[in-house]
N, C-alpha and C positions, 0 to 999 in steps of 0.2 A: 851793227846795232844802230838803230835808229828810232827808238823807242820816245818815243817826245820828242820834242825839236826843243833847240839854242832860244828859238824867240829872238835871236840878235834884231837889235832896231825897233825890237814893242817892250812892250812894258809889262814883261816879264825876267826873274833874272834865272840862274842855271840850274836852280833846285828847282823851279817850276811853280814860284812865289810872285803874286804879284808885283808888279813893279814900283819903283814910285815911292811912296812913304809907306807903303807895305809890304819894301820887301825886308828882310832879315839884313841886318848886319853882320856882316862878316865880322868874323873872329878869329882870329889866328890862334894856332896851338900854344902853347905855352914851351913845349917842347919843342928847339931849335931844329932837332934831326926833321918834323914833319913840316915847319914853316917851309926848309930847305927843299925837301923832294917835294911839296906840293908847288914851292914856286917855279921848281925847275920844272915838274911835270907839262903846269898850265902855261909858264912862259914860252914854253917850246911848241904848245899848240900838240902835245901828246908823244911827240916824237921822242923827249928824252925824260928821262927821269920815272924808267917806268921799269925800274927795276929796284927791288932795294935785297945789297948783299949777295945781287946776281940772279935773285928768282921776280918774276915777274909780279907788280901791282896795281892795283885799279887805286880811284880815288870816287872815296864816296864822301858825295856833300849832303849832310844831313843836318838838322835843327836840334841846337842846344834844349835840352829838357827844360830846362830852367831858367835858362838865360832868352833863349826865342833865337839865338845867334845864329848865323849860317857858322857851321866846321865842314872842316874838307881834312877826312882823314884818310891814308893809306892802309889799302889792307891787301894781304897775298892777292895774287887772282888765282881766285875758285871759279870756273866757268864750265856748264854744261846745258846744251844745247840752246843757247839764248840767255839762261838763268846762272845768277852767279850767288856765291854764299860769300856769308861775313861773318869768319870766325872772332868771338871775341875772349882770347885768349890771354890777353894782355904778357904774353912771354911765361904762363904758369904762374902767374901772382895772385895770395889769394883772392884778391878780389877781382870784378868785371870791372874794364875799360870802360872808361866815360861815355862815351861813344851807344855803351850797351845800353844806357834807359832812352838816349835820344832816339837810336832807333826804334824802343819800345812805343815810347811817348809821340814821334812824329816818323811814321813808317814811309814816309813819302819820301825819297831818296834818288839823287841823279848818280849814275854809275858813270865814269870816265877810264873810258880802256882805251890806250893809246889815243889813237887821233877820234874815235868814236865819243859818244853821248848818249844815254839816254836817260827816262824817267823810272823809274821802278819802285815796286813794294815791299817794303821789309817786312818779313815774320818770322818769329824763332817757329823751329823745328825741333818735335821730339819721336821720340821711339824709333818706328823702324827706319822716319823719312829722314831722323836725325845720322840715322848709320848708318844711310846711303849718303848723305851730303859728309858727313864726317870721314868716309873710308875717301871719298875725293878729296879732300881738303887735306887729309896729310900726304896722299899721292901727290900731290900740289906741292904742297909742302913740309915734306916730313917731319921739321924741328916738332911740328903738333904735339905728334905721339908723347913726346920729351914733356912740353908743356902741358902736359895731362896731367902725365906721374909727377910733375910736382907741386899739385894742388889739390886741394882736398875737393874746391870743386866743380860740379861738371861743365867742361867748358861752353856754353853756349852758342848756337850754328844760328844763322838766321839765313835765312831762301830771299833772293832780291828777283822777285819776278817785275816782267817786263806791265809797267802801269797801263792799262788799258784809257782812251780817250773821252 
């Protein structure tokens, strides 16, 4: 995956944000568990921290709705054929993960799988294209199924296609 480039040395930063006094401010999660695997992720340069609970995840950095902040949050890795989903499940609770209006609100997202990078497009997905990214996504990661039934609602899938130049 090489989908955008790093930009390292211009002035641009890894969400693919101007540089400068225009790029976003990082923001760390508020929850310790994602601070930890994203530092250990990106400290390592991909190689560690790229599992959590022994299944395999990306790190996607995406722009607070509200805030304008760069987040860098982990999610399963969903991957098929270049294109990855982003379920936001938040564990079956009833409501969508933070995470879910940023991507609504700024769909422009940088995906980090292991040592790779790139730029991508977020967009939820429904009907049939939803339950073909949804039968991957709990193949991926099974717990899904679990956190379906126990919320009333439907967990939403977004498609991170690869950003064209």
């Amino acid at each position: 995956m090489d989908h955008g480039t790093n930009h390292e040395g211009t002035a641009h930063d890894d969400a693919g944000h101007a540089g400068g006094d225009g790029a976003p401010e990082y923001a760390p999660s508020p929850a310790q568990w994602v601070r930890d695997q994203v530092a250990l992720y990106e400290g390592s340069g991909g190689t560690d921290g790229t599992e959590l609970n022994g299944m395999p995840v990306v790190i996607v950095d995406n722009i607070g709705a509200t805030s304008g902040k760069l987040r860098k949050t982990p999610v399963m890795r969903v991957e098929h054929g270049g294109v990855y989903a982003a379920v936001a499940s938040k564990g079956g609770a009833p409501e969508n993960p933070v995470w879910y209006r940023n991507l609504t609100r700024n769909p422009r997202v940088q995906v980090r799988d292991g040592e790779a990078k790139g730029t991508f497009l977020a967009r939820e997905v429904h009907g049939d294209e939803r339950a073909v990214w949804w039968e991957r996504a709990v193949a991926a990661f099974p717990p899904y199924a679990e956190y379906q039934q126990k919320t009333t609602r439907r967990i939403p899938v977004f498609v991170l296609e690869p950003a064209s130049h």
